[in-house]
VOVEX-74631 format. One line per field, with one value per residue (C-alpha): residue in three letters; x, y, z. Coordinates in steps of 0.25 Angstrom, whole numbers, m for minus. Example, Ala and Ser with C-alpha at 12.3 -4.5 7.8 and 13.67 -1.06 7.14 Angstrom:
BEGIN
rest = (Ala | Ser)
xx = (49 | 55)
yy = (m18 | m4)
zz = (31 | 29)
This chain:
BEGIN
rest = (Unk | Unk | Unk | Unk | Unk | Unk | Unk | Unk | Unk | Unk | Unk | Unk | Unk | Unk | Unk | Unk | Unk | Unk | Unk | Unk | Unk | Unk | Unk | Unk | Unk | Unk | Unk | Unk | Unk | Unk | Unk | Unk | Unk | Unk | Unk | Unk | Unk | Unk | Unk | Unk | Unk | Unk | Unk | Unk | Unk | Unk | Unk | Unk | Unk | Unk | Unk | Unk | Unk | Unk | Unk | Unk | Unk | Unk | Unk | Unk | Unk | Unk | Unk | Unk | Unk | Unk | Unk | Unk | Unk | Unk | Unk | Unk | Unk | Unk | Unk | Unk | Unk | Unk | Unk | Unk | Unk | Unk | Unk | Unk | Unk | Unk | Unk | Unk | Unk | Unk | Unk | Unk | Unk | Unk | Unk | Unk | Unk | Unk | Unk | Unk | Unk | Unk | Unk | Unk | Unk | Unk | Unk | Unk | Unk | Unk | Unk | Unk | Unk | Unk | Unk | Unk | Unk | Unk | Unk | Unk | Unk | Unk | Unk | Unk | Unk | Unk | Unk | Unk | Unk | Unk | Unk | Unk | Unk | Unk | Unk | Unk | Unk | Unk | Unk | Unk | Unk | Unk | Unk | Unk | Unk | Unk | Unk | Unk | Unk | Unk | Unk | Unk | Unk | Unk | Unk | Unk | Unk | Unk | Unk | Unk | Unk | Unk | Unk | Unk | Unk | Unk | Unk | Unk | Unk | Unk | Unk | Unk | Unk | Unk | Unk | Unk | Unk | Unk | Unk | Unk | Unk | Unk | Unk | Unk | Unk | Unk | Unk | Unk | Unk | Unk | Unk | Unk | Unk | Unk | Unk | Unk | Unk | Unk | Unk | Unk | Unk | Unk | Unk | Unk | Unk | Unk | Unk | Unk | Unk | Unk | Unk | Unk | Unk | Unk | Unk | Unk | Unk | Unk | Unk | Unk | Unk | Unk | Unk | Unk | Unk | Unk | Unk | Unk | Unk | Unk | Unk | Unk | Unk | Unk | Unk | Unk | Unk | Unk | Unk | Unk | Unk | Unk | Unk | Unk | Unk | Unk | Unk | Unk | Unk | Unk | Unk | Unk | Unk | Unk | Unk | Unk | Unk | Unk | Unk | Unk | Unk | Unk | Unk | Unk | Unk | Unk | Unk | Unk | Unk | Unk | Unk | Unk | Unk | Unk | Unk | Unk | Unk | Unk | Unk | Unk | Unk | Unk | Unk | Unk | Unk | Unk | Unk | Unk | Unk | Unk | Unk | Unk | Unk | Unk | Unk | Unk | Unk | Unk | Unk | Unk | Unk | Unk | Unk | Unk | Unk | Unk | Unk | Unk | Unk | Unk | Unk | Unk | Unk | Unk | Unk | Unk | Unk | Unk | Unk | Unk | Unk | Unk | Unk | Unk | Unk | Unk | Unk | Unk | Unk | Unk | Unk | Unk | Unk | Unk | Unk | Unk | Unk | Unk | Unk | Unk | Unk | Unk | Unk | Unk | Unk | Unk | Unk | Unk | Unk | Unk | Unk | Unk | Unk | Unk | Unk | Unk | Unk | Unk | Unk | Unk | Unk | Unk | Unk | Unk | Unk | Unk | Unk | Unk | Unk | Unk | Unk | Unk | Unk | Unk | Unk | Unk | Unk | Unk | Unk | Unk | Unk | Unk | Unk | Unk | Unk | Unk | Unk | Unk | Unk | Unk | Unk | Unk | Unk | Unk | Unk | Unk | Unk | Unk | Unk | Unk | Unk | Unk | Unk | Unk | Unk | Unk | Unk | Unk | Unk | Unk | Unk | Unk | Unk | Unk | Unk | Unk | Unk | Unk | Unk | Unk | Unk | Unk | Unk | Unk | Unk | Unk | Unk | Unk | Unk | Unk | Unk | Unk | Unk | Unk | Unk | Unk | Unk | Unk | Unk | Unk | Unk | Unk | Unk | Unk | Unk | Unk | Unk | Unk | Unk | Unk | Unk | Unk | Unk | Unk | Unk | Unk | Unk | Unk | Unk | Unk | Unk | Unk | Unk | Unk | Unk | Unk | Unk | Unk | Unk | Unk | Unk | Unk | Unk | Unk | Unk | Unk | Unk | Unk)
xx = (m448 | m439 | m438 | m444 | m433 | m442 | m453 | m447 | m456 | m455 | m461 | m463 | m452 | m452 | m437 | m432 | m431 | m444 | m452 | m466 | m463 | m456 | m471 | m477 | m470 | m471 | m487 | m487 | m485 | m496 | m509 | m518 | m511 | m508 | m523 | m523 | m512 | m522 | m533 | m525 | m524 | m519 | m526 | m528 | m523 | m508 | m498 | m507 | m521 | m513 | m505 | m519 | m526 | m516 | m517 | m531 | m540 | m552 | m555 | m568 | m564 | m558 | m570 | m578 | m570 | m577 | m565 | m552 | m545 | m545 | m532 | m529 | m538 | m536 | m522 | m516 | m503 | m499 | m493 | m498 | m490 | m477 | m470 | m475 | m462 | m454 | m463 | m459 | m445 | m445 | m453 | m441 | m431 | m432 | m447 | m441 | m428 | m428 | m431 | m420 | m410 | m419 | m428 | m412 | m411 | m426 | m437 | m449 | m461 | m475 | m479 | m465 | m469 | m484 | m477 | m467 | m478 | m487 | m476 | m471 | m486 | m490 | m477 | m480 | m493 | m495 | m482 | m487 | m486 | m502 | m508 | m522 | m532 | m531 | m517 | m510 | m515 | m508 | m509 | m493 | m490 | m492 | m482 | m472 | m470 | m460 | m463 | m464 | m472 | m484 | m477 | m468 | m456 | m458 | m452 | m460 | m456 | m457 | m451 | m440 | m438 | m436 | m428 | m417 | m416 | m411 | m398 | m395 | m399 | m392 | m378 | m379 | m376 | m368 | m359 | m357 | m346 | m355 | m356 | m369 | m371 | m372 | m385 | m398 | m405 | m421 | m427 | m441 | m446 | m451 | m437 | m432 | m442 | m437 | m423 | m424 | m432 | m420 | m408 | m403 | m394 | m383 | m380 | m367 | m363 | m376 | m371 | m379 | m392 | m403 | m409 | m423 | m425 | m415 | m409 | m417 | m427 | m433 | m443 | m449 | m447 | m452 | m460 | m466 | m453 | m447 | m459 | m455 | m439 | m433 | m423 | m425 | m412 | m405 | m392 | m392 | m379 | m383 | m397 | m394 | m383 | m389 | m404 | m406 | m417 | m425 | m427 | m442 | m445 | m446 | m460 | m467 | m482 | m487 | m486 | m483 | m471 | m465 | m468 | m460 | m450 | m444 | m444 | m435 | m427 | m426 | m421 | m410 | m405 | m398 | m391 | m374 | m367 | m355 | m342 | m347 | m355 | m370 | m371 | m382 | m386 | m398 | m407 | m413 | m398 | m388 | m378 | m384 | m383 | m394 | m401 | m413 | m417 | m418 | m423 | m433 | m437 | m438 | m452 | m459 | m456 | m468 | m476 | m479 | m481 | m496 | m491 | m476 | m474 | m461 | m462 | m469 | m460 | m449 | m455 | m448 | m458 | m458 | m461 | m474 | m479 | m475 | m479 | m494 | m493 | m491 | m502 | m512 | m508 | m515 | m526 | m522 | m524 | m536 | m545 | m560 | m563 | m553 | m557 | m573 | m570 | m562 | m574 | m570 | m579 | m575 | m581 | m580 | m578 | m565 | m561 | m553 | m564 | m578 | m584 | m579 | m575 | m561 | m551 | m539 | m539 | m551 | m542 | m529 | m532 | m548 | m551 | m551 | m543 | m532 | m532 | m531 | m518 | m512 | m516 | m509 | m496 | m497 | m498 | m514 | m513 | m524 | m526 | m523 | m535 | m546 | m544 | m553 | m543 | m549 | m535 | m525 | m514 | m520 | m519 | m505 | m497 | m504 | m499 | m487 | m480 | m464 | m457 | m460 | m473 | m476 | m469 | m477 | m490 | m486 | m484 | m497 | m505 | m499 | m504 | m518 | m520 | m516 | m526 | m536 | m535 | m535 | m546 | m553 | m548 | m542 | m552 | m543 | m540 | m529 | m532 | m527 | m517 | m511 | m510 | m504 | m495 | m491 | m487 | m477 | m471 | m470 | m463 | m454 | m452 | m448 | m439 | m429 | m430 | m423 | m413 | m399 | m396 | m388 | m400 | m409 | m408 | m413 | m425 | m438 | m450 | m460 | m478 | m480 | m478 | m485 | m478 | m471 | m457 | m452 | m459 | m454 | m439 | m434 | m429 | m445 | m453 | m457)
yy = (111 | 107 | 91 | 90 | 81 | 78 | 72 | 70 | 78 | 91 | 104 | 117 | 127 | 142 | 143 | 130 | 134 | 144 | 131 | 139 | 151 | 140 | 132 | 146 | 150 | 136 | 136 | 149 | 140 | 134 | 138 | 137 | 147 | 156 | 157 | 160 | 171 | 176 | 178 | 184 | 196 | 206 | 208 | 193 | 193 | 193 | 180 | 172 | 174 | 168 | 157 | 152 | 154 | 145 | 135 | 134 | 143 | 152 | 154 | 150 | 136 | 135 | 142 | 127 | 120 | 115 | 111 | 118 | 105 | 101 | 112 | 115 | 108 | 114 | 111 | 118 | 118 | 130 | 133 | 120 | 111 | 117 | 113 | 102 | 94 | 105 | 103 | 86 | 88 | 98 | 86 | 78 | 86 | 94 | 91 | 75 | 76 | 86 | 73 | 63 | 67 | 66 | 52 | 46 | 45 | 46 | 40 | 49 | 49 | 48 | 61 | 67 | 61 | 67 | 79 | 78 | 72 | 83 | 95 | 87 | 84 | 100 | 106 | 93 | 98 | 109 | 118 | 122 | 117 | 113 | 104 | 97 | 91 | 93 | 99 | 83 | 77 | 62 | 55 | 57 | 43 | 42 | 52 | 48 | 36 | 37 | 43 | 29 | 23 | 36 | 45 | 58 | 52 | 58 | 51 | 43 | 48 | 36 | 28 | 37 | 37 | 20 | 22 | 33 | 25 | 12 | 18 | 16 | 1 | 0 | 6 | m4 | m13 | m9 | 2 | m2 | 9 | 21 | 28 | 26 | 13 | 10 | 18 | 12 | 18 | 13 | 8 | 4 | m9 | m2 | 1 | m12 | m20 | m11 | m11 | m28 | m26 | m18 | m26 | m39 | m47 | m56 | m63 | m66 | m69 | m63 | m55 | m41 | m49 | m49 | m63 | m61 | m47 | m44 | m56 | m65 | m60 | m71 | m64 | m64 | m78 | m80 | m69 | m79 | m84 | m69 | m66 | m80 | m75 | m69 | m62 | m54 | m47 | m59 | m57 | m69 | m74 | m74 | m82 | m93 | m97 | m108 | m103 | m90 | m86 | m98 | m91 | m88 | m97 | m108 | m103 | m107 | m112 | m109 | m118 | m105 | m102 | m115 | m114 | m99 | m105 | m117 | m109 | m99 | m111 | m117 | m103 | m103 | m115 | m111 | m98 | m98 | m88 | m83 | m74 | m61 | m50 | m49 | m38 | m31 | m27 | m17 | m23 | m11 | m4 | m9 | m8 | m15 | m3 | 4 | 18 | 26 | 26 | 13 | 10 | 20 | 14 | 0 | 5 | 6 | m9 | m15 | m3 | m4 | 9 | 11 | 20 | 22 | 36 | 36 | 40 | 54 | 56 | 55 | 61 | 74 | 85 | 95 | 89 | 97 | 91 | 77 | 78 | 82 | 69 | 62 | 69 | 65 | 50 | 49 | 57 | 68 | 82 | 89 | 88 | 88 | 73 | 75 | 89 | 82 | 70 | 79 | 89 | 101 | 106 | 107 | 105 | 91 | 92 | 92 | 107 | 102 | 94 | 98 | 84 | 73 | 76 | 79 | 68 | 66 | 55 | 62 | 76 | 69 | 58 | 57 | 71 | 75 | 89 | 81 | 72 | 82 | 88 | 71 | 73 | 87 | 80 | 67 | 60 | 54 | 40 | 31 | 24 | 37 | 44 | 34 | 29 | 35 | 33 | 31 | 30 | 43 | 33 | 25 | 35 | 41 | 27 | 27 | 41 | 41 | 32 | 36 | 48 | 56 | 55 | 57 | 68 | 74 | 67 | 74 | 88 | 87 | 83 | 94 | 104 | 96 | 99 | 114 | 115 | 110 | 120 | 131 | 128 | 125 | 136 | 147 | 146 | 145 | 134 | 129 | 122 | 106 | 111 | 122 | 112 | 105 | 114 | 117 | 103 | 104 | 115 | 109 | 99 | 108 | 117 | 104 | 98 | 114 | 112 | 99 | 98 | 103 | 117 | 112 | 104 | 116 | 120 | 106 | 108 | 115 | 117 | 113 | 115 | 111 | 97 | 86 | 79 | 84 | 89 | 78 | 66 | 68 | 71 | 84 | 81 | 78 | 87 | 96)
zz = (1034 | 1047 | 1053 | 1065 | 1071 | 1085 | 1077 | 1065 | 1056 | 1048 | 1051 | 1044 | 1049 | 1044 | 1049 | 1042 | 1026 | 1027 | 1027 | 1026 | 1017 | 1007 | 1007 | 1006 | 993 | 987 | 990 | 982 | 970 | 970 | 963 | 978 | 984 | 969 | 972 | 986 | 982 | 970 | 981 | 992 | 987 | 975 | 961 | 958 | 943 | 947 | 947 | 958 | 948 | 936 | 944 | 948 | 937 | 930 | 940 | 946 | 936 | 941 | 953 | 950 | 947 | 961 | 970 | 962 | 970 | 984 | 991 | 992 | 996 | 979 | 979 | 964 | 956 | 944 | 942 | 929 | 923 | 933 | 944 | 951 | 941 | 942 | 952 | 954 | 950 | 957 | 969 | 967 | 966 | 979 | 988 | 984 | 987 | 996 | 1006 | 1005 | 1006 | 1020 | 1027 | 1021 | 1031 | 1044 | 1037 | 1035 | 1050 | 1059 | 1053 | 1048 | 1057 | 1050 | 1056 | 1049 | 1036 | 1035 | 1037 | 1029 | 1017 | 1019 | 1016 | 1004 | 999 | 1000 | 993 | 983 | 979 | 981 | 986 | 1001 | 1015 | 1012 | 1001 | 1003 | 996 | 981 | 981 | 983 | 970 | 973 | 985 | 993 | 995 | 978 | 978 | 986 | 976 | 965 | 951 | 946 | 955 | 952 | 962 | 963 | 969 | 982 | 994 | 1005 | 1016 | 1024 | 1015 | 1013 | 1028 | 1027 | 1017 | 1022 | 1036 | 1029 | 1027 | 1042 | 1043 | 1031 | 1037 | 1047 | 1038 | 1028 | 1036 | 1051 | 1053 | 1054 | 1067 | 1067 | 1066 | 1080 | 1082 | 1084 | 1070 | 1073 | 1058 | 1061 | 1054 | 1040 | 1038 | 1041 | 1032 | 1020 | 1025 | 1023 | 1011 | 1004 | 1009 | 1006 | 1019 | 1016 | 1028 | 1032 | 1045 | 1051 | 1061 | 1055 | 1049 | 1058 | 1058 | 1059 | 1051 | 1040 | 1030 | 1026 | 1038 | 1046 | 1050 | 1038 | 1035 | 1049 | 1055 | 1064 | 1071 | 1070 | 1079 | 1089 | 1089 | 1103 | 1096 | 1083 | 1081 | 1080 | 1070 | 1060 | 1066 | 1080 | 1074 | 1067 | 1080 | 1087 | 1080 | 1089 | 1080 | 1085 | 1100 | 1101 | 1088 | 1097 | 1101 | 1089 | 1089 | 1076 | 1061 | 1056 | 1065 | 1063 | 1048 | 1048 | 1056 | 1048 | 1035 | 1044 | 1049 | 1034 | 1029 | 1042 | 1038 | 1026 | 1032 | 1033 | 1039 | 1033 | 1038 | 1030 | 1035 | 1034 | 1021 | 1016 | 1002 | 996 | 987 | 979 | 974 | 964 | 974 | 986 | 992 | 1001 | 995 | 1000 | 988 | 984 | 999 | 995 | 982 | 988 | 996 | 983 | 979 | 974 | 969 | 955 | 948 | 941 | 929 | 922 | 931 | 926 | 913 | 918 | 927 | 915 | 905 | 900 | 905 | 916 | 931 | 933 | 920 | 924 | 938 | 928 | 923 | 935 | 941 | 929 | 928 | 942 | 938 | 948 | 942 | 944 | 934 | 935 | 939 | 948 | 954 | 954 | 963 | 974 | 975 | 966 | 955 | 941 | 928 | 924 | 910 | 904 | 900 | 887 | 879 | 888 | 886 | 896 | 911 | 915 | 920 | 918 | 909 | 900 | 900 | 897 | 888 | 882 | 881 | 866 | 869 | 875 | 864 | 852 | 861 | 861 | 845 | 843 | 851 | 843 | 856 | 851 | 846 | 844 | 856 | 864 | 853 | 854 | 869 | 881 | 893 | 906 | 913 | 912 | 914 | 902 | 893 | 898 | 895 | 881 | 878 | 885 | 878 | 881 | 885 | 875 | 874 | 889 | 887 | 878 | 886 | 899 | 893 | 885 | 898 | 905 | 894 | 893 | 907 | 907 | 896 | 903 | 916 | 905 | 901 | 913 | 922 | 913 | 901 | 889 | 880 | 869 | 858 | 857 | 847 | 858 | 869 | 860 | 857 | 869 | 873 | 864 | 868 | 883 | 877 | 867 | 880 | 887 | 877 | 876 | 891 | 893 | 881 | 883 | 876 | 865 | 860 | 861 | 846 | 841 | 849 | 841 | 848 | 839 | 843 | 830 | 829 | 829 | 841 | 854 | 850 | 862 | 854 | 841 | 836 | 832 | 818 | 817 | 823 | 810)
């Protein structure tokens, strides 16, 4: 990908980094075009036909299908999962971070930022320069929020952009000696109204505060007699001498405008000038110091978050098995109700107990298969035994109680739903006890992985147990 520097947006170039063939081998990834692969050509039982069975089942499952637009629906525990933590950490990194230096300097045009979205979004969701209909599960702007706020981190581009060019009407106050300083940087009024939100004046001899827009800001005290004023970039120095800032005011006719204008007049009345400079300060740092970061962060003051995201996203498992979880808690994987209500064609029933229909919360939480798993991994306590959940979020907060446990939540999950797409589109089928079993070998497996060598000889991998070695000490796991 190359910035076009004329219109300030970004373009596929094959001459820049190989920009297509790079989207064509990660598109190969995915289980879509293992299939397309599968079809295209050979004897049809090689690498492509297994890769797609694991991810997407028969073909037959996928000829029920009346629109090709639902993309993968029958997402298993394959290829389509895993690298989807990769695939996060890549959006950051590298598809954000190409425009940092050029967002630093020349605000970001809308059509830029489609652009830029849309090639961020397809390598997001589904690794190629394409992605429609099924494949982007959760909505960008959710996304684009931070993991504890229900997102996955990735930048806004457009408040990224406010936030980088902050830094130059920041510089003016704080470091007059560059040689730059002299230029005329624009900043629209967005970037203005957060600059104020984030900084703190302290006027001294009001000689670099402007009267009616920075401080104390008159023009919010007054937005009536801001609109009267002649002259509205008044230093508060060259206002207050023989009451400049009342030019214009004079032309009053409205109770309003005489009410705005004495609660100006009475806050007026107590300024002082002093001898020291006009100095600044950052509100959102320890240091009073300003950060993109922190100027970043500051957009998203007054969003609320509507579940405890961070504990998944600190929870010891693998990325793809967190990014599962994240996935499930917004009821966003494709299980039949889902597959139903966007026009597919599946059977309803849940494939693990054949009784009730398949959502989410019913595969998860109330189906009795899933429950005789929570039993094997002693995760099923009463109230999580005898209660029918009608929230997936309900029933996570009850089980998932601390780290541990949503640990071992997570992993489980992970392994209830891969059972679930082998029975439905690989006809076998494990036993409660077996999935169980192999849960906690995930978390065994996980354990070996993330311990220091010296400790490795302390660790025993036990399926045996009655609990998940992660939940229960060495010294008593029998």
């Amino acid at each position: 990908m190359a910035m076009d520097t004329r219109t300030g947006g970004a373009r596929w170039s094959p001459t820049v980094g190989g920009g297509r063939q790079r989207t064509r081998r990660l598109a190969a990834r995915t289980d879509v075009h293992l299939q397309q692969r599968e079809g295209g050509g050979g004897d049809g039982k090689g690498k492509g036909a297994e890769a797609a069975a694991r991810v997407g089942g028969e073909k037959e499952s996928r000829k029920a299908s009346p629109s090709s637009s639902l993309g993968p629906m029958p997402a298993s525990g394959g290829l389509l999962w895993q690298r989807r933590g990769v695939e996060t950490a890549l959006v950051e990194t590298v598809l954000s971070a190409i425009t940092t230096y050029h967002m630093t300097v020349f605000p970001l045009s809308k059509r830029a930022i489609r652009k830029i979205d849309k090639l961020r979004r397809n390598f997001l969701w589904k690794g190629a320069e394409e992605a429609k209909g099924g494949h982007c599960l959760v909505n960008w702007p959710r996304v684009c929020r931070s993991k504890k706020l229900g997102g996955l981190g990735v930048r806004d581009l457009q408040r990224f952009n406010w936030a980088l060019r902050l830094r130059w009407i920041w510089f003016r106050w704080k470091d007059q000696n560059k040689p730059w300083n002299g230029l005329d940087i624009t900043t629209n009024s967005a970037e203005m109204e957060l600059f104020r939100a984030c900084t703190k004046i302290t006027v001294g001899n009001g000689l670099r505060t402007n009267f009616w827009q920075q401080g104390a800001a008159p023009k919010n005290i007054a937005p009536l007699c801001y609109t009267l004023a002649y002259r509205k970039n008044l230093k508060v120095a060259h206002a207050v001498q023989q009451n400049r800032w009342m030019r214009g005011i004079q032309r009053m006719s409205s109770e309003q405008e005489i009410s705005q204008f004495v609660t100006l007049w009475s806050r007026l009345s107590s300024v002082q000038l002093t001898p020291m400079d006009d100095d600044i300060s950052w509100k959102f740092t320890a240091d009073g110091k300003y950060t993109a970061k922190s100027a970043y962060d500051s957009q998203f003051f007054g969003s609320r978050p509507d579940f405890t995201w961070t504990r998944i996203w600190k929870a010891k498992a693998e990325p793809k098995c967190r990014f599962f979880a994240w996935l499930l808690l917004q009821r966003k994987i494709w299980t039949a109700d889902t597959i139903i209500r966007r026009g597919g064609q599946t059977d309803s029933h849940c494939p693990l107990c054949n009784v009730r229909s398949e959502t989410p919360v019913h595969l998860f939480a109330n189906c009795s298969f899933s429950r005789a798993i929570w039993s094997q991994l002693a995760l099923l306590n009463n109230q999580l035994s005898t209660t029918n959940y009608a929230r997936i979020k309900d029933w996570w907060a009850a089980a998932a109680t601390d780290g541990g446990k949503t640990q071992a939540v997570i992993y489980a999950a992970w392994n209830i739903w891969k059972e679930r797409c082998r029975r439905k589109y690989d006809n076998k089928a494990m036993t409660a006890v077996q999935v169980a079993n192999l849960v906690k070998q995930d978390l065994s497996l996980f354990l070996m992985a993330t311990v220091s060598p010296a400790h490795c000889f302390d660790l025993v991998i036990c399926c045996n147990c009655s609990s998940p070695p992660s939940m229960k000490r060495q010294n008593t796991c029998l």
